[in-house]
Structure formats: structure tokens, C-alpha cells
C-alpha positions as CSV (number, residue, x, y, z in Angstrom):
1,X,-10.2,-45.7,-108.0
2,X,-7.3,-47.3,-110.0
3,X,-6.6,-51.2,-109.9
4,X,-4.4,-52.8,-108.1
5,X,-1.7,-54.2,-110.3
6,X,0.8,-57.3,-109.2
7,X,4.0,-56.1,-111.9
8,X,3.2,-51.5,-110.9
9,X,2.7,-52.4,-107.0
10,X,5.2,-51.6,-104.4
11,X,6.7,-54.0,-102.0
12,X,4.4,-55.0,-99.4
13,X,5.0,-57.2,-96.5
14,X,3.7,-60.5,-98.2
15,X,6.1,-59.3,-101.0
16,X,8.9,-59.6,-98.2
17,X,7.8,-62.8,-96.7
18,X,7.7,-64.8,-99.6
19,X,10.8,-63.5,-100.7
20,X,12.7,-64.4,-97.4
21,X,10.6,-67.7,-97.1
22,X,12.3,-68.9,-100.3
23,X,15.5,-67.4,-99.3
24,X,14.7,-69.3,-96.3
25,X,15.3,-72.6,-98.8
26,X,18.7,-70.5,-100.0
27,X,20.1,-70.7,-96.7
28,X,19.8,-74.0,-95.9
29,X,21.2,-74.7,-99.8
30,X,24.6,-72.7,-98.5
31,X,24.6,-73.8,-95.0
32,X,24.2,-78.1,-96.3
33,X,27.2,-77.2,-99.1
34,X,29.4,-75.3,-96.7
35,X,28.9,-77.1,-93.6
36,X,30.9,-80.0,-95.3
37,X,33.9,-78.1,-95.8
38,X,34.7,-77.9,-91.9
39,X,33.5,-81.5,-92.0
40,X,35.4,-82.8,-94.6
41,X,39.2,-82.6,-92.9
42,X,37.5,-84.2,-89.7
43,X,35.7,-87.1,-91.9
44,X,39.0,-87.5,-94.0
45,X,41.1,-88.2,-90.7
46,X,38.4,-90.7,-89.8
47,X,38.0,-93.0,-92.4
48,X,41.8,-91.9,-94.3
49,X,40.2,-91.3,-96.9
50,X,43.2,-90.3,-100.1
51,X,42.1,-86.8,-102.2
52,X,39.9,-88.7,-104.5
53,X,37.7,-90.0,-102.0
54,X,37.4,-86.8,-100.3
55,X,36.2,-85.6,-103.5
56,X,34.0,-87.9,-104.4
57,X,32.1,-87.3,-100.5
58,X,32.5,-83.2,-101.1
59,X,30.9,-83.3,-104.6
60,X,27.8,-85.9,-104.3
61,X,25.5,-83.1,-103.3
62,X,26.3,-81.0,-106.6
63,X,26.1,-84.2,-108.7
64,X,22.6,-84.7,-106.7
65,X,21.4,-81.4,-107.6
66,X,22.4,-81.7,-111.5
67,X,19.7,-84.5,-111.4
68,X,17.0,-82.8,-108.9
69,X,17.5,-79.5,-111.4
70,X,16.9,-81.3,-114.1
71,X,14.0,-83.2,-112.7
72,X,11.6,-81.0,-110.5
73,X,11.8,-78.0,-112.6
74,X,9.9,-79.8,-114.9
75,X,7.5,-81.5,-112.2
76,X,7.3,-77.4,-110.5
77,X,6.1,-76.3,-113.9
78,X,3.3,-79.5,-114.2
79,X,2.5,-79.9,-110.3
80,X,2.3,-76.5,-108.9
81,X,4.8,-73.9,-106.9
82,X,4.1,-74.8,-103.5
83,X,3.9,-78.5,-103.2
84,X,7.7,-78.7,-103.9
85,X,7.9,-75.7,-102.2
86,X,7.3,-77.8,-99.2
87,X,8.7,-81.8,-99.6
88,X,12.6,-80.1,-100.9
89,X,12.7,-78.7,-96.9
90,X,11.0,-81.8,-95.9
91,X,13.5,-83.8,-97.4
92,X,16.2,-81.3,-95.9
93,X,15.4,-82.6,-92.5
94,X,15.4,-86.1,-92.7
95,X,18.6,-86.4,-94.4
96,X,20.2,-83.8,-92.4
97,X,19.7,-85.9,-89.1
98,X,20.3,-89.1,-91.2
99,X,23.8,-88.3,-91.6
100,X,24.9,-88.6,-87.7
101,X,24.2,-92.4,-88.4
102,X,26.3,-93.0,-91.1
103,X,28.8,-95.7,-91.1
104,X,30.9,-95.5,-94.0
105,X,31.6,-93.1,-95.9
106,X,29.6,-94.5,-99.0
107,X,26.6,-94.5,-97.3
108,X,27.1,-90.4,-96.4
109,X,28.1,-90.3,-100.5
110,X,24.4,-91.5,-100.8
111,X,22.9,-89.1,-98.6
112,X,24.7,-86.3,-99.7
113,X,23.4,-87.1,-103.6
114,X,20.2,-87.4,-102.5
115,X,20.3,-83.9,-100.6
116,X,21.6,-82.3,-103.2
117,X,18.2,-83.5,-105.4
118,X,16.4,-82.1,-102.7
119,X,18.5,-78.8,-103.3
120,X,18.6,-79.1,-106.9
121,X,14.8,-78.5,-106.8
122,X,14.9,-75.6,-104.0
123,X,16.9,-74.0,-106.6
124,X,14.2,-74.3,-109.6
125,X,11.6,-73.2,-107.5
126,X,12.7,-70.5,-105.3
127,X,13.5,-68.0,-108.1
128,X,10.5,-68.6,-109.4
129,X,8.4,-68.4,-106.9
130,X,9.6,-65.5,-105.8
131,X,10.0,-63.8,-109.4
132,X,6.1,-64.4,-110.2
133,X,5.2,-62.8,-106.8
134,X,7.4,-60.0,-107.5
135,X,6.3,-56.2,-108.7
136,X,8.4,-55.1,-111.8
137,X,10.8,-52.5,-110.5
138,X,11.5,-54.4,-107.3
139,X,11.9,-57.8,-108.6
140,X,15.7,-57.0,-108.8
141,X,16.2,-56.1,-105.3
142,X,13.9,-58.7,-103.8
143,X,16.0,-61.4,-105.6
144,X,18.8,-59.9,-104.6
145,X,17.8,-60.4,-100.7
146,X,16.4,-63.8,-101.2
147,X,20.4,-65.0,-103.0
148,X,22.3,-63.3,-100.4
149,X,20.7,-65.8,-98.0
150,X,23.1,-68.4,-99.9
151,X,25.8,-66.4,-98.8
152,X,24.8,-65.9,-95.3
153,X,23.9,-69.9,-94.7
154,X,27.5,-70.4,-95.8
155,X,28.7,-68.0,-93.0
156,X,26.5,-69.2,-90.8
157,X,27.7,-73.1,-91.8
158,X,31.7,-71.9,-91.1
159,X,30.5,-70.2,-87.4
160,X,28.7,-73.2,-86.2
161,X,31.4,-75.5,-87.7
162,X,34.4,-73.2,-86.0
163,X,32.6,-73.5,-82.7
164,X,31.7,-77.4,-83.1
165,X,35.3,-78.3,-83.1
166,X,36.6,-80.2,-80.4
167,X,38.6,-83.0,-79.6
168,X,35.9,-85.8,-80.1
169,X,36.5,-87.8,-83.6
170,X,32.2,-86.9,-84.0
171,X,32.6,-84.0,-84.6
172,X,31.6,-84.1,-88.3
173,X,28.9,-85.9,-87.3
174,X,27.1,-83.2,-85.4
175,X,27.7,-80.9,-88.2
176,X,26.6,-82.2,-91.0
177,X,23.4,-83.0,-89.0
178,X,22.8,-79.4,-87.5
179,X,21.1,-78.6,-91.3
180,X,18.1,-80.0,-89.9
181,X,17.5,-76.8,-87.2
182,X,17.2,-74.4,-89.7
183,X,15.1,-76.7,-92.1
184,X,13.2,-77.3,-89.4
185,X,12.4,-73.7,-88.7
186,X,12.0,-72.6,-93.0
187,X,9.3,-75.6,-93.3
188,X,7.3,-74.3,-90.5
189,X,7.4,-70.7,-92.1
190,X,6.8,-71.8,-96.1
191,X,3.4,-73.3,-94.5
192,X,0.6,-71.2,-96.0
193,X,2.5,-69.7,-99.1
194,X,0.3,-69.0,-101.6
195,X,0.4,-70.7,-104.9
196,X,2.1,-68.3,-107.7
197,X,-1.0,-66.6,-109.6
198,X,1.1,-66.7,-112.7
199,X,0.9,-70.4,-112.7
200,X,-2.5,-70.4,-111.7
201,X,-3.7,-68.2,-114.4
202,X,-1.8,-70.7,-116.7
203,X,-3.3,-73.6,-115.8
204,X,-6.5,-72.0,-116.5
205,X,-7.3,-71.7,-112.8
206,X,-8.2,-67.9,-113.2
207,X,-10.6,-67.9,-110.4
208,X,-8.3,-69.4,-108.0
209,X,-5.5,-66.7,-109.1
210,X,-7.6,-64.1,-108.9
211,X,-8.4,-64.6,-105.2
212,X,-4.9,-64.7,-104.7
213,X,-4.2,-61.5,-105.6
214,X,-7.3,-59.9,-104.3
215,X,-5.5,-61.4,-100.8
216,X,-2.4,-59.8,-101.4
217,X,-3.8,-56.7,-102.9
218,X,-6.8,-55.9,-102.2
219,X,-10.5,-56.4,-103.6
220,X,-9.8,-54.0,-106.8
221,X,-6.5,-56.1,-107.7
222,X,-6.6,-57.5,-111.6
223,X,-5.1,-60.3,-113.6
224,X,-4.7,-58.2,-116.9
225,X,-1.1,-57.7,-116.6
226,X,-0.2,-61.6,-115.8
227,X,-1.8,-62.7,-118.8
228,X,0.7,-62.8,-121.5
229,X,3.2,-64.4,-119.5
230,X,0.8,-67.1,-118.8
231,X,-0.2,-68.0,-122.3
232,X,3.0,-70.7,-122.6
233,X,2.3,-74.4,-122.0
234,X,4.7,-76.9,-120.2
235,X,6.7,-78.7,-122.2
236,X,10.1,-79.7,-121.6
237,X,11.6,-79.3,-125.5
238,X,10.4,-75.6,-125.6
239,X,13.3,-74.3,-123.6
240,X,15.9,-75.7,-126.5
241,X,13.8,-74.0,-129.6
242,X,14.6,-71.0,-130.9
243,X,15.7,-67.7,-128.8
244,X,15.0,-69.6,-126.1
245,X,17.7,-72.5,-126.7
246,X,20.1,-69.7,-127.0
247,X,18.6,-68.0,-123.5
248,X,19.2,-71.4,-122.1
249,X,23.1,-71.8,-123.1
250,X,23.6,-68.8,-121.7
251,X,22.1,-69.0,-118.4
252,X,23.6,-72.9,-118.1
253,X,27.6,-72.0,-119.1
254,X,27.5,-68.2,-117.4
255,X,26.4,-69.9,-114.1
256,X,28.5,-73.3,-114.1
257,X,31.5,-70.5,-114.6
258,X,30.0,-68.7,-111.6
259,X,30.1,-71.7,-109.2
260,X,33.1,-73.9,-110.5
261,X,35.3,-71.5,-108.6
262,X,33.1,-70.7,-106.1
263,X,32.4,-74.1,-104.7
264,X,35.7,-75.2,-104.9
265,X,37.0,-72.2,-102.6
266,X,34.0,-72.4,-100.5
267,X,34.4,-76.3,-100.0
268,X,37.7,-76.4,-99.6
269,X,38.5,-72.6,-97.8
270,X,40.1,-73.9,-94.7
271,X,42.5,-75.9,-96.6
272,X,43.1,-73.3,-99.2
273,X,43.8,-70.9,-96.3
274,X,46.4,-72.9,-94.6
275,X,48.4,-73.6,-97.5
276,X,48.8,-69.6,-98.0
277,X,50.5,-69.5,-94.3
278,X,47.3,-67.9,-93.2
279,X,47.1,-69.6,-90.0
280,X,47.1,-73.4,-88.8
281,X,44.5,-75.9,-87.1
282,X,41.1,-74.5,-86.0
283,X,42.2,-70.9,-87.0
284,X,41.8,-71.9,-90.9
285,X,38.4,-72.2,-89.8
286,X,38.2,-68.3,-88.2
287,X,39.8,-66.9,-91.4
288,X,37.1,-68.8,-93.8
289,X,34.5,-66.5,-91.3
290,X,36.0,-63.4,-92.4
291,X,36.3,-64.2,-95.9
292,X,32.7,-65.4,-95.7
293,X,31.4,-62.1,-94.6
294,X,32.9,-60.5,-97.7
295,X,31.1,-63.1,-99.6
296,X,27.9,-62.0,-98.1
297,X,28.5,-57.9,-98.4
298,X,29.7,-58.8,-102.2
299,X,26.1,-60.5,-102.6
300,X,24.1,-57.9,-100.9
301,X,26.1,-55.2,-103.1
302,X,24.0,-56.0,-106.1
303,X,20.9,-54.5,-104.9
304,X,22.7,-50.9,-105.5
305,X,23.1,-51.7,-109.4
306,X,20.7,-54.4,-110.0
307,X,18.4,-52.4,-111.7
308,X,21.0,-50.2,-113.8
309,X,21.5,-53.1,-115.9
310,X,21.7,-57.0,-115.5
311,X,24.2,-57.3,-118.1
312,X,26.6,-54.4,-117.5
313,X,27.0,-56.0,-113.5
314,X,27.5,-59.7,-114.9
315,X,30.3,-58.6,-116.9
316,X,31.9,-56.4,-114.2
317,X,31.6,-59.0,-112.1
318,X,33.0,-61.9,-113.9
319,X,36.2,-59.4,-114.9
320,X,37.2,-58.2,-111.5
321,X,36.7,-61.5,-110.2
322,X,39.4,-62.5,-112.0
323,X,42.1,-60.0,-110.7
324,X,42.6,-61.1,-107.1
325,X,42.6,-65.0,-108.6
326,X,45.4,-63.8,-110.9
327,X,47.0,-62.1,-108.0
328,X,46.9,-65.3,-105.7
329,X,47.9,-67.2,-108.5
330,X,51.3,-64.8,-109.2
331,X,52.4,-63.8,-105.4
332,X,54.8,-66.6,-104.1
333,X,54.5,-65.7,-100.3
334,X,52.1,-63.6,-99.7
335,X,51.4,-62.1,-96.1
336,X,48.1,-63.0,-94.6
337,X,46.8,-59.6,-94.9
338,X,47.7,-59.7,-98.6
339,X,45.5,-63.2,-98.9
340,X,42.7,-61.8,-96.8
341,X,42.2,-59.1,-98.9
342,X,42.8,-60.9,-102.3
343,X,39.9,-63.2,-101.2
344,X,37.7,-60.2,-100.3
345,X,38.2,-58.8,-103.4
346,X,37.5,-61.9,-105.0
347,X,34.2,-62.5,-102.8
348,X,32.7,-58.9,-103.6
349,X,33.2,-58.9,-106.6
350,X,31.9,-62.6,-107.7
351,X,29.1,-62.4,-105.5
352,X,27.4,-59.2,-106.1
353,X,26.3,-61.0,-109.6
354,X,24.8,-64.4,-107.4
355,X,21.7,-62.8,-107.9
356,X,21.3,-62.9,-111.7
357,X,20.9,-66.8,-111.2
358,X,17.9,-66.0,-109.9
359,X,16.8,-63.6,-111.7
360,X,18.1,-64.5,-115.7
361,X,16.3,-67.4,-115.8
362,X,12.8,-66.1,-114.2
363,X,13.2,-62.9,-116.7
364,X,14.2,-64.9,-119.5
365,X,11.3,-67.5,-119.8
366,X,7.7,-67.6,-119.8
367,X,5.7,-68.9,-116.5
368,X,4.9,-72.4,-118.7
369,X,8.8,-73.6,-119.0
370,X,9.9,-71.0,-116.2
371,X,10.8,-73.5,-113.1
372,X,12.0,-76.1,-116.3
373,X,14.5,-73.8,-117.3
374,X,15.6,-72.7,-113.7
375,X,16.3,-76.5,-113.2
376,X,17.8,-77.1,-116.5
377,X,20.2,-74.2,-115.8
378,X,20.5,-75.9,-112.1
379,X,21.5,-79.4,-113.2
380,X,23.5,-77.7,-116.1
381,X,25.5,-75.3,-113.5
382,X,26.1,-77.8,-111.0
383,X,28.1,-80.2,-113.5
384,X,30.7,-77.2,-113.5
385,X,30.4,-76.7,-109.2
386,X,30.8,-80.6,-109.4
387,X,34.1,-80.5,-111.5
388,X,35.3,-77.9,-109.1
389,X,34.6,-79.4,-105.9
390,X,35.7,-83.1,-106.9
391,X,39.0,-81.7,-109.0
392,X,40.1,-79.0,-106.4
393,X,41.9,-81.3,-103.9
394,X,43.5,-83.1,-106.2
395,X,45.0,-79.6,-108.2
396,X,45.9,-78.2,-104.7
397,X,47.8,-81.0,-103.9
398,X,49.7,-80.0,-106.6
399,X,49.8,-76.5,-106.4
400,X,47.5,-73.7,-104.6
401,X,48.5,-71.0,-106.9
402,X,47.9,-73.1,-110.2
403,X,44.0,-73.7,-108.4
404,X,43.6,-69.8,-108.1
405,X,45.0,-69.5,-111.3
406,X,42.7,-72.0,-113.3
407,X,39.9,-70.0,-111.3
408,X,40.7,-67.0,-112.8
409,X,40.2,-68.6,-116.2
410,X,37.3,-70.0,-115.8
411,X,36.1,-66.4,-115.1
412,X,37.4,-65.1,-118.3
413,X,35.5,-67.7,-120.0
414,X,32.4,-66.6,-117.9
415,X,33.0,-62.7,-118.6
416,X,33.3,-63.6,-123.2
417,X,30.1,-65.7,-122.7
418,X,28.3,-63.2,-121.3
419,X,29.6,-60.5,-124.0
420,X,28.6,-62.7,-126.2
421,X,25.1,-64.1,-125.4
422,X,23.9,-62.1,-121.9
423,X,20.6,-59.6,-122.6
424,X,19.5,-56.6,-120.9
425,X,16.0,-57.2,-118.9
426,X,15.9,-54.9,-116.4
427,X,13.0,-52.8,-116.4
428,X,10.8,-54.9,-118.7
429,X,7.9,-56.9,-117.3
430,X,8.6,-60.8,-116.6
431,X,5.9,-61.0,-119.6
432,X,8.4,-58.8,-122.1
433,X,11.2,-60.3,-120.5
434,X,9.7,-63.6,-121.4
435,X,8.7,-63.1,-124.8
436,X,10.8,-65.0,-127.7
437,X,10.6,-61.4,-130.1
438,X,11.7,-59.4,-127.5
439,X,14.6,-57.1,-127.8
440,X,15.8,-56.8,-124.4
441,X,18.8,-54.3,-124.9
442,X,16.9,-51.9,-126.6
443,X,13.1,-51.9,-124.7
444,X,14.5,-52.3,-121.2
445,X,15.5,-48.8,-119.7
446,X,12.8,-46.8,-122.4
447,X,10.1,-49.2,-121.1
448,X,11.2,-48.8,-117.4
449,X,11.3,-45.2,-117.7
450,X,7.9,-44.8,-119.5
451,X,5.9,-46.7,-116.8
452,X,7.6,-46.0,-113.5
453,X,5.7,-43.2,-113.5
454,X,2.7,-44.7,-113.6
455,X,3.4,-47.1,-111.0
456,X,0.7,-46.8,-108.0
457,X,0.8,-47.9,-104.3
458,X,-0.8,-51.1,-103.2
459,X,-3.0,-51.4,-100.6
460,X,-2.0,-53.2,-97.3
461,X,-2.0,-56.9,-97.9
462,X,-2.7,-59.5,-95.6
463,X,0.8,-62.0,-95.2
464,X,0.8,-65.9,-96.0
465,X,-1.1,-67.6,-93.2
């Protein structure tokens, strides 16, 4: 009879669950930063608030999340998985609902920050959770599910938003507030989660991760493959000493170049939309829909290459994102059908890489400093999405074209880092990933191809209860 092995088994259901429960927490993370750009012309009108302002109110959530990054990674890697797993959706809805009372917009600055702590640590801990539950060869595609849900909370944010508007001056209120459904609904499915094994096993708790496993795999399942990548301790400095400080530039400046132009186009889509000609009023809001669905068909289009090589997509990616910018940027009237597509383009190609935010810094780290590092990279990413979302009204009141334009650059900037510093993990297990020695570019595919044969099924598992 051969043992049951968490990196050689197949995807079971539990596998699926836990991945969609913490894509669950990725949802709500793109639905709360979307929902705000319908919201934002509405709250602007309100309170007259000049381009600065409305900046200031758009970016408090990214600036929050810089700080819950840097915070509750740490606290994931000391506390445990699954308790933050839990108060970050908590926390999602009470503020949600606490924004219908606001009454200036101060006070909703305030609450944004603090959701965007509450997000901040979503961030660090969904990844992770998900990457230590995750077989070897199917770690890729399951992270790839559990990102796109960013993408389709987004969507989802611009729908409800499109079909809120009305003639009543509350409208933003409603809005911003609808976050707490679906928080409502992910809290109540995250309940009976299993702690991570990994982190179990590396706070000496071997017993405990044991019986974990034996629930998700059966009785003949064994720890011996989890144990190198739980021989790291917790402690904050590690993740700036030696590879791993270079790991940790990496993942910080490739994602911040990821999300500067994203958030700013998400944020401010409706706006950006109408100054192409695209259409006026409440149809802005229709056209950031379509261009929404293209974000979440780029996201979902990772899965097809994800496990060809993280590297290769991450630089294809941040070099054809650039192209339709450049185009936007150098077209002086272009038709609507022109802009649709341009943005398409742009949303395929940026997004089918969303997943290696997940995934780089789960691979790249052992389970001690793994959450740490996914928070650092968090905080360190969001001061770029911050810069984006608080300086993008006030560049396309000067000009649209010089905002796509400055996008495109910061994309080229992504695309030499990555040349530069990206490795190549896919194939390796998160304990050679992890490892400080480790040569990704050359062990990755040989490794892959030497044990996917041995790879065995799993038997059925019972799902969280």
C-alpha cells in the first residue's frame, strides 16, 4: 500500500474548498477596492470634493493594507493560519456596513484605512494558506483559481454599482456598504478550515498536523515530505538576509509595478472611459463591465501556462502589457471599439500573471517567514497601488493619454526587474522552492519531470467541517 503524500497527491475536493474559501477572501479584496470607483464620482458630487481629496478617499484602503501587510504576516507566521483567517472577514463586515453612516468624508478616509488593514492581511494569509494545503504539480493552477476571484469581485463590484445608480444622492452609500453580503457569506464558509499542517509541524505540533492530514488523506497519509520546509523559525529579519533579501526585492518592486497601473485604471475606469468618448453618464459604468470581464478571462488564462514556467509568463506579461498602454497613449481619437479592445488587450495580458503574487512569495520562502514575506511584499506592493490610485486623478486632469502612457512605463520597469531578479520554481516542491541554496532555473523542470511520474492518487478526503 503506498502513503499518502500532501506535495504527490491529486486535487481532492478539500484541496478545492480551501482554495475557493481563500479566494472567497480575494473577492471581497476586489469587490471593497472596485466598488469605490462607481462610488467615488457619486461621493465627489456630494461633498465637492477637488482631485486631491478624491484621492486621498480612493487610496486610504491601499495605504491601510501597506500597514495590515506589513503587520499580520508576521502575527499569521507567530499566531497560526486560521485565526486571521477568520477576524480579516470579520472585520470586512463591520466596516462594510459602517460606511452607510458616514458623515464626512474624513470619517469614510478612516474606514477605508482600516479596511484596507483588514485586506492587507487577507492578502498574507490567503496565498499561504492555500500554497501549504496545495499538492506540488497543482499548486499553480489552484492559485491561479483562488487570484482570478480578485478579478471577478471587481466585476462583480462594477455590476452591482451599474445597477445601484439612481437618482438618490445615497447612492454611494449603499454601495460601499453592499461588501458586507459577500463577507458575510465567505465567513460563514472559512468556519472549520483546518489549520495549515506546514505550520503545525513547525511549531512542533507534529501530532496535531498529522491528524490533519490523515483527515484530508486518509489514515496512511505521512508528514515526511513537509518536513524541510518546516525546519525555519519566525523571525521577521530573516526575510532581508541573504538570497532571501534578494527574493524579497523582487517579489515587493515586480508586484507594486503590477498594481500601480492596475489600480489606478480599475479605480478610476469609468472616468478614464469617458474621457476616450467611450460613452457618457451611467454607460461609463457598462463599458468598465466589459473591460472587467477581460480582466477576469486574462487572470484565468494563467492556468494554461502556469506550470511551463513562472518566469517566462511574468515577463510576457509585463511586455505585452505595455503595448495597448503605448497604443492609448499614441492614438489622438480613437473609436470606442479601438479603446475597448486596447483595454482588453491590456487586461489579458496584465492579468494572466495576477497569480504569481500568490504564488512567488509562497514558493520563494520557507513556512517560518512564509505569511511575513507575503505581507512584506503586501505592504511593499500597495505603496506603488497607492501612488497610482492617489496620483491618477490628478495626471488625468491633465492628460488621459500621458496616464496610459506613464502606465506603460511602469510596466517596462516591471518586465527589466523581472529579467533581472525573477527565478524559475515551477515544478520544485514548496520545500526546494524555499530553500536559500536552491537553484531554481536549473532543478525546476528536471525535478518536475523526474517525480511526476511517481505521483499517486489520494484517497477521498473528507471537506473542512
Amino acid at each position: 500500500m503506498s502513503t499518502a503524500s500532501l506535495e504527490k497527491s491529486r486535487p481532492t475536493r478539500t484541496h478545492w474548498l480551501i482554495t475557493l474559501y481563500a479566494g472567497g477572501g480575494e473577492f471581497c479584496d476586489g469587490y471593497i477596492l472596485s466598488i469605490i470607483g462607481v462610488a467615488l464620482p457619486l461621493l465627489t458630487a456630494d461633498y465637492h470634493l477637488n482631485s486631491f481629496d478624491a484621492g486621498v478617499v480612493g487610496s486610504a484602503s491601499l495605504v491601510g493594507m501597506f500597514a495590515g501587510g506589513l503587520v499580520f504576516g508576521y502575527v499569521t507566521d507567530r499566531v497560526g493560519r486560521q485565526k486571521v483567517y477568520l477576524f480579516d472577514i470579520a472585520a470586512f463586515i463591520l466596516l462594510s456596513a459602517a460606511q452607510f453612516f458616514v458623515a464626512d468624508p474624513w470619517q469614510l478616509t478612516v474606514l477605508r484605512f482600516l479596511m484596507g488593514i483588514a485586506i492587507g492581511a487577507d492578502f498574507a494569509i490567503a496565498g499561504t494558506i492555500a500554497s501549504e494545503f496545495a499538492p506540488r504539480n497543482s499548486r499553480g493552477p489552484l492559485l491561479v483559481i483562488m487570484v482570478t476571484m480578485w478579478s471577478v469581485g471587481a466585476a462583480v463590484a462594477y455590476v452591482v454599482g451599474w445597477a445601484m445608480l439612481s437618482s438618490g444622492h445615497d447612492d454611494w452609500r449603499w454601495m460601499l456598504a453592499s461588501s458586507a453580503i459577500p463577507a458575510v457569506l465567505i465567513l460563514l464558509l472559512r468556519f472549520g478550515t483546518p489549520e495549515s499542517p506546514r505550520w503545525l509541524l513547525s511549531k512542533g505540533r507534529g501530532q496535531e498536523a498529522e491528524a490533519v492530514l490523515k483527515q484530508m488523506l486518509g489514515p496512511d497519509a505521512s508528514l515526511d515530505d513537509l518536513e524541510a520546509d518546516t525546519a525555519s523559525r519566525t523571525r521577521y529579519g530573516d526575510i532581508f538576509r541573504g538570497a532571501y533579501l534578494r527574493r524579497t526585492v523582487f517579489v515587493s518592486v515586480f508586484w507594486a509595478c503590477q498594481l500601480l497601473p492596475i489600480y489606478a485604471i480599475t479605480t478610476y475606469e469609468p472616468t478614464i472611459l469617458s474621457s476616450f468618448g467611450l460613452a457618457d453618464g451611467n454607460d461609463s459604468y457598462l463599458g468598465s463591465v466589459v473591460v472587467q470581464i477581460f480582466f477576469v478571462l486574462g487572470s484565468l488564462s494563467g492556468i494554461l501556462v502556469i506550470n511551463r514556467g513562472r518566469r517566462t509568463l511574468l515577463l510576457w506579461s509585463f511586455g505585452l502589457s505595455a503595448i495597448p498602454l503605448l497604443g492609448l497613449a499614441a492614438l489622438a481619437h480613437p473609436s470606442p471599439a479601438v479603446v475597448i479592445v486596447l483595454f482588453a488587450a491590456f487586461g489579458v495580458a496584465c492579468f494572466s500573471s495576477q497569480c504569481l503574487q500568490a504564488i512567488y512569495p509562497s514558493e520563494l520562502f520557507p513556512t517560518g517567514v512564509r505569511a511575513t514575506a507575503n505581507g512584506f511584499a503586501t505592504g511593499i506592493s500597495r505603496v506603488g497601488a497607492a501612488i497610482g490610485t492617489w496620483g491618477a486623478p490628478v495626471v488625468l486632469d491633465h492628460s488621459t493619454r500621458l496616464a496610459m502612457f506613464l502606465g506603460a512605463v511602469i510596466c517596462a520597469i516591471g518586465w527589466g526587474t523581472s529579467y533581472i531578479l525573477a527565478p524559475e520554481t515551477s515544478g520544485l516542491t514548496l520545500a526546494d522552492a524555499s530553500a536559500a541554496d536552491t537553484d531554481h532555473s536549473r532543478r525546476g523542470r528536471s525535478r518536475a519531470r523526474r517525480e511526476t511520474s511517481s505521483t499517486t492518487p489520494s484517497p477521498a478526503v473528507k471537506e473542512p467541517s
